[in-house]
N, C-alpha and C positions, 0 to 999 in steps of 0.2 A: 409507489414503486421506488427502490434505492439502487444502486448502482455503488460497489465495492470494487475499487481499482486498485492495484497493486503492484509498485514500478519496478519495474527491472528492466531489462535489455534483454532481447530475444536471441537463441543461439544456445549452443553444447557450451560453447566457449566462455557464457557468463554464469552456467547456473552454478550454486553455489555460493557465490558470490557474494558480501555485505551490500553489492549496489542491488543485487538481488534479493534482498529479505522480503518485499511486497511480492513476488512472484509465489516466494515459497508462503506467503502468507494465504494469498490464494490458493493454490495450491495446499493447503490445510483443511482450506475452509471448505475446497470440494472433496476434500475425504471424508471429513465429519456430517457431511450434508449429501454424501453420495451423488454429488453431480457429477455430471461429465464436462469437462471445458472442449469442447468440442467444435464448438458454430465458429463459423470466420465472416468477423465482420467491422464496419469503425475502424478499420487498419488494429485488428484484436482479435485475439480469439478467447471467448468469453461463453460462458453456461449459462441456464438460467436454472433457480428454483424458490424454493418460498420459504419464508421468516415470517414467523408469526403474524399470517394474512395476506403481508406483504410479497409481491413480487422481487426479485434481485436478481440482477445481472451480478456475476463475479469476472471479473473483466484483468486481462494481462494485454495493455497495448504492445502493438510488435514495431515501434515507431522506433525505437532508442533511445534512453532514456531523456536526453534533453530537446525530444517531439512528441512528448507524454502529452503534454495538452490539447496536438492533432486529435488523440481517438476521443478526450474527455470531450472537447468541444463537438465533434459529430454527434457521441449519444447525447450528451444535453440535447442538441439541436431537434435529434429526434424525437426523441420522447417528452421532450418540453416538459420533463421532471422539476420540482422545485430545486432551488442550488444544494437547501441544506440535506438534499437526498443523495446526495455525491459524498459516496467516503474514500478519503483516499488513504493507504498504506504506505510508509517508505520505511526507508534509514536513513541516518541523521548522526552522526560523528559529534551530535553537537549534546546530547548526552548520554550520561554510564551507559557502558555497556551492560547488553541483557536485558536493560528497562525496557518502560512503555509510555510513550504519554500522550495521552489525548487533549486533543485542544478542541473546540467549537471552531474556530476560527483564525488568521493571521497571516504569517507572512511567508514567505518560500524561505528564509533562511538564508543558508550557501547553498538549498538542494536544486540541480538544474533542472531536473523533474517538474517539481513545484514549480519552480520560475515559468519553464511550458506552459503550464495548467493556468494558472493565473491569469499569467500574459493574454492568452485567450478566451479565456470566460469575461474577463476583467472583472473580476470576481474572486474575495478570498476568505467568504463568509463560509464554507462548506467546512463540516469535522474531518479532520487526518488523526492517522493515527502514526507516529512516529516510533521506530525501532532503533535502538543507540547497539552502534556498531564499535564504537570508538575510535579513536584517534588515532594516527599514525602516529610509531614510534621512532625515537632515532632519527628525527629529522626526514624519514619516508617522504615521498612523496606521496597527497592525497589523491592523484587518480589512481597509482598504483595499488594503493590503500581499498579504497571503494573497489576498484577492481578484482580485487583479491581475496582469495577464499581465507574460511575458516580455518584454525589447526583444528586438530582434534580433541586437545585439551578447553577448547570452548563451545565446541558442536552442541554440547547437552544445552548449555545456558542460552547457546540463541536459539534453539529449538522451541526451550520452555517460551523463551519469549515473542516467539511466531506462533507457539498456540495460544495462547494469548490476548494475541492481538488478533486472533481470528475470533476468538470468544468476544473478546471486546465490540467489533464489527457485528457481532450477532447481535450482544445485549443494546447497541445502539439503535437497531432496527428495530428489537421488541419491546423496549424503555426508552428511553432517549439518551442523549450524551451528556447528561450530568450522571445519570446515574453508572454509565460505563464508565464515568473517568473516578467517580467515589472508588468502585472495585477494582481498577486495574491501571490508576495509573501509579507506577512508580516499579 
C-alpha cells in the first residue's frame, strides 16, 4: 500500500495558489486515475485506487499547512504502512520554477509542511516530491509569495509541472524512486 499526500491549505481562498501545488497535484492525479477524493477521514479527504497492484490513498490533509504532519501521522499509524511508502508533494521556492525534483529522502528545508511531517513521524526517510514555485520578487514577502496565485503568463508551466509530478508519484509506485527521479527530475 502507498499513500501520495499533497499539501496545500484547504479553503476557496487558497486554491490556486504556489503553497497549493500538492493539492492540485492531487488533484491531477485523480483525473488521470478517475478517482473520486471523496471519503473524510485522518483530518483529509482522500480516494482510493490502484497502481500497479498496489493500493493508494491520494490524500489532501484539511489541517493547514503547517499541521500537515497531524493527518500523515494518523494514516501511518493506521495502516502501519512501511515509511518509504509515503510520498509526499509540495512547493519549494527553493528551486527553478516549473521543475521537479525528487529526492529518497531528507530534510524539510524552509517548507512548514514538511517540518509538520517530520516533526511527527520523526522520520524523514520517505520520497517527496518537490515543485519550484520561485522566489519572491522585489523584496515581496514570502508568505504573501506562497500565498499567492499564479499570473497567467505562468499557468501553462506550472501545470506542465504538476503533471508531472503526478506521473512521477505513479512511476514511483510501479518502479521505484530511482527510476522516477532518472525521468523527471529537472
Amino acid at each position: 500500500m502507498y499513500v501520495v499526500v499533497g499539501l496545500g491549505n484547504p479553503g476557496n481562498k487558497y486554491r490556486g495558489t504556489r503553497h497549493n501545488v500538492g493539492f492540485d497535484t492531487i488533484d491531477c492525479m485523480a483525473e488521470m486515475l478517475n478517482v473520486k477524493l471523496n471519503k473524510i477521514k485522518y483530518k483529509s479527504v482522500y480516494g482510493e485506487t490502484n497502481i500497479g497492484g498496489e493500493k493508494v490513498l491520494l490524500v489532501k490533509p484539511q489541517t493547514y499547512m503547517n499541521n500537515s504532519g497531524q493527518t500523515v501521522l494518523d494514516i501511518y499509524n493506521f495502516f502501519k504502512l512501511p515509511i518509504d511508502n509515503i510520498i509526499v508533494i509540495y512547493d519549494d521556492i527553493d528551486i527553478e520554477f516549473g521543475t521537479i525534483r525528487i529526492r529518497k529522502k531528507g530534510s524539510a528545508g524552509s517548507h512548514n509542511g514538511m517540518r509538520s511531517i517530520i516533526y511527527l513521524l520523526k522520520n524523514d526517510q520517505f520520497p517527496r516530491i518537490r515543485i519550484g514555485v520561485g522566489k519572491p520578487e522585489d523584496g515581496r514577502d514570502l508568505v504573501a509569495h506562497v500565498l499567492g496565485k499564479f499570473g497567467k503568463e505562468n499557468r501553462p508551466e506550472i501545470d506542465s509541472a504538476i503533471e508531472r509530478a503526478a506521473k512521477a508519484a505513479q512511476e514511483i509506485i510501479k518502479s521505484d524512486v530511482e527510476k522516477a527521479m532518472n525521468l523527471y527530475n529537472g
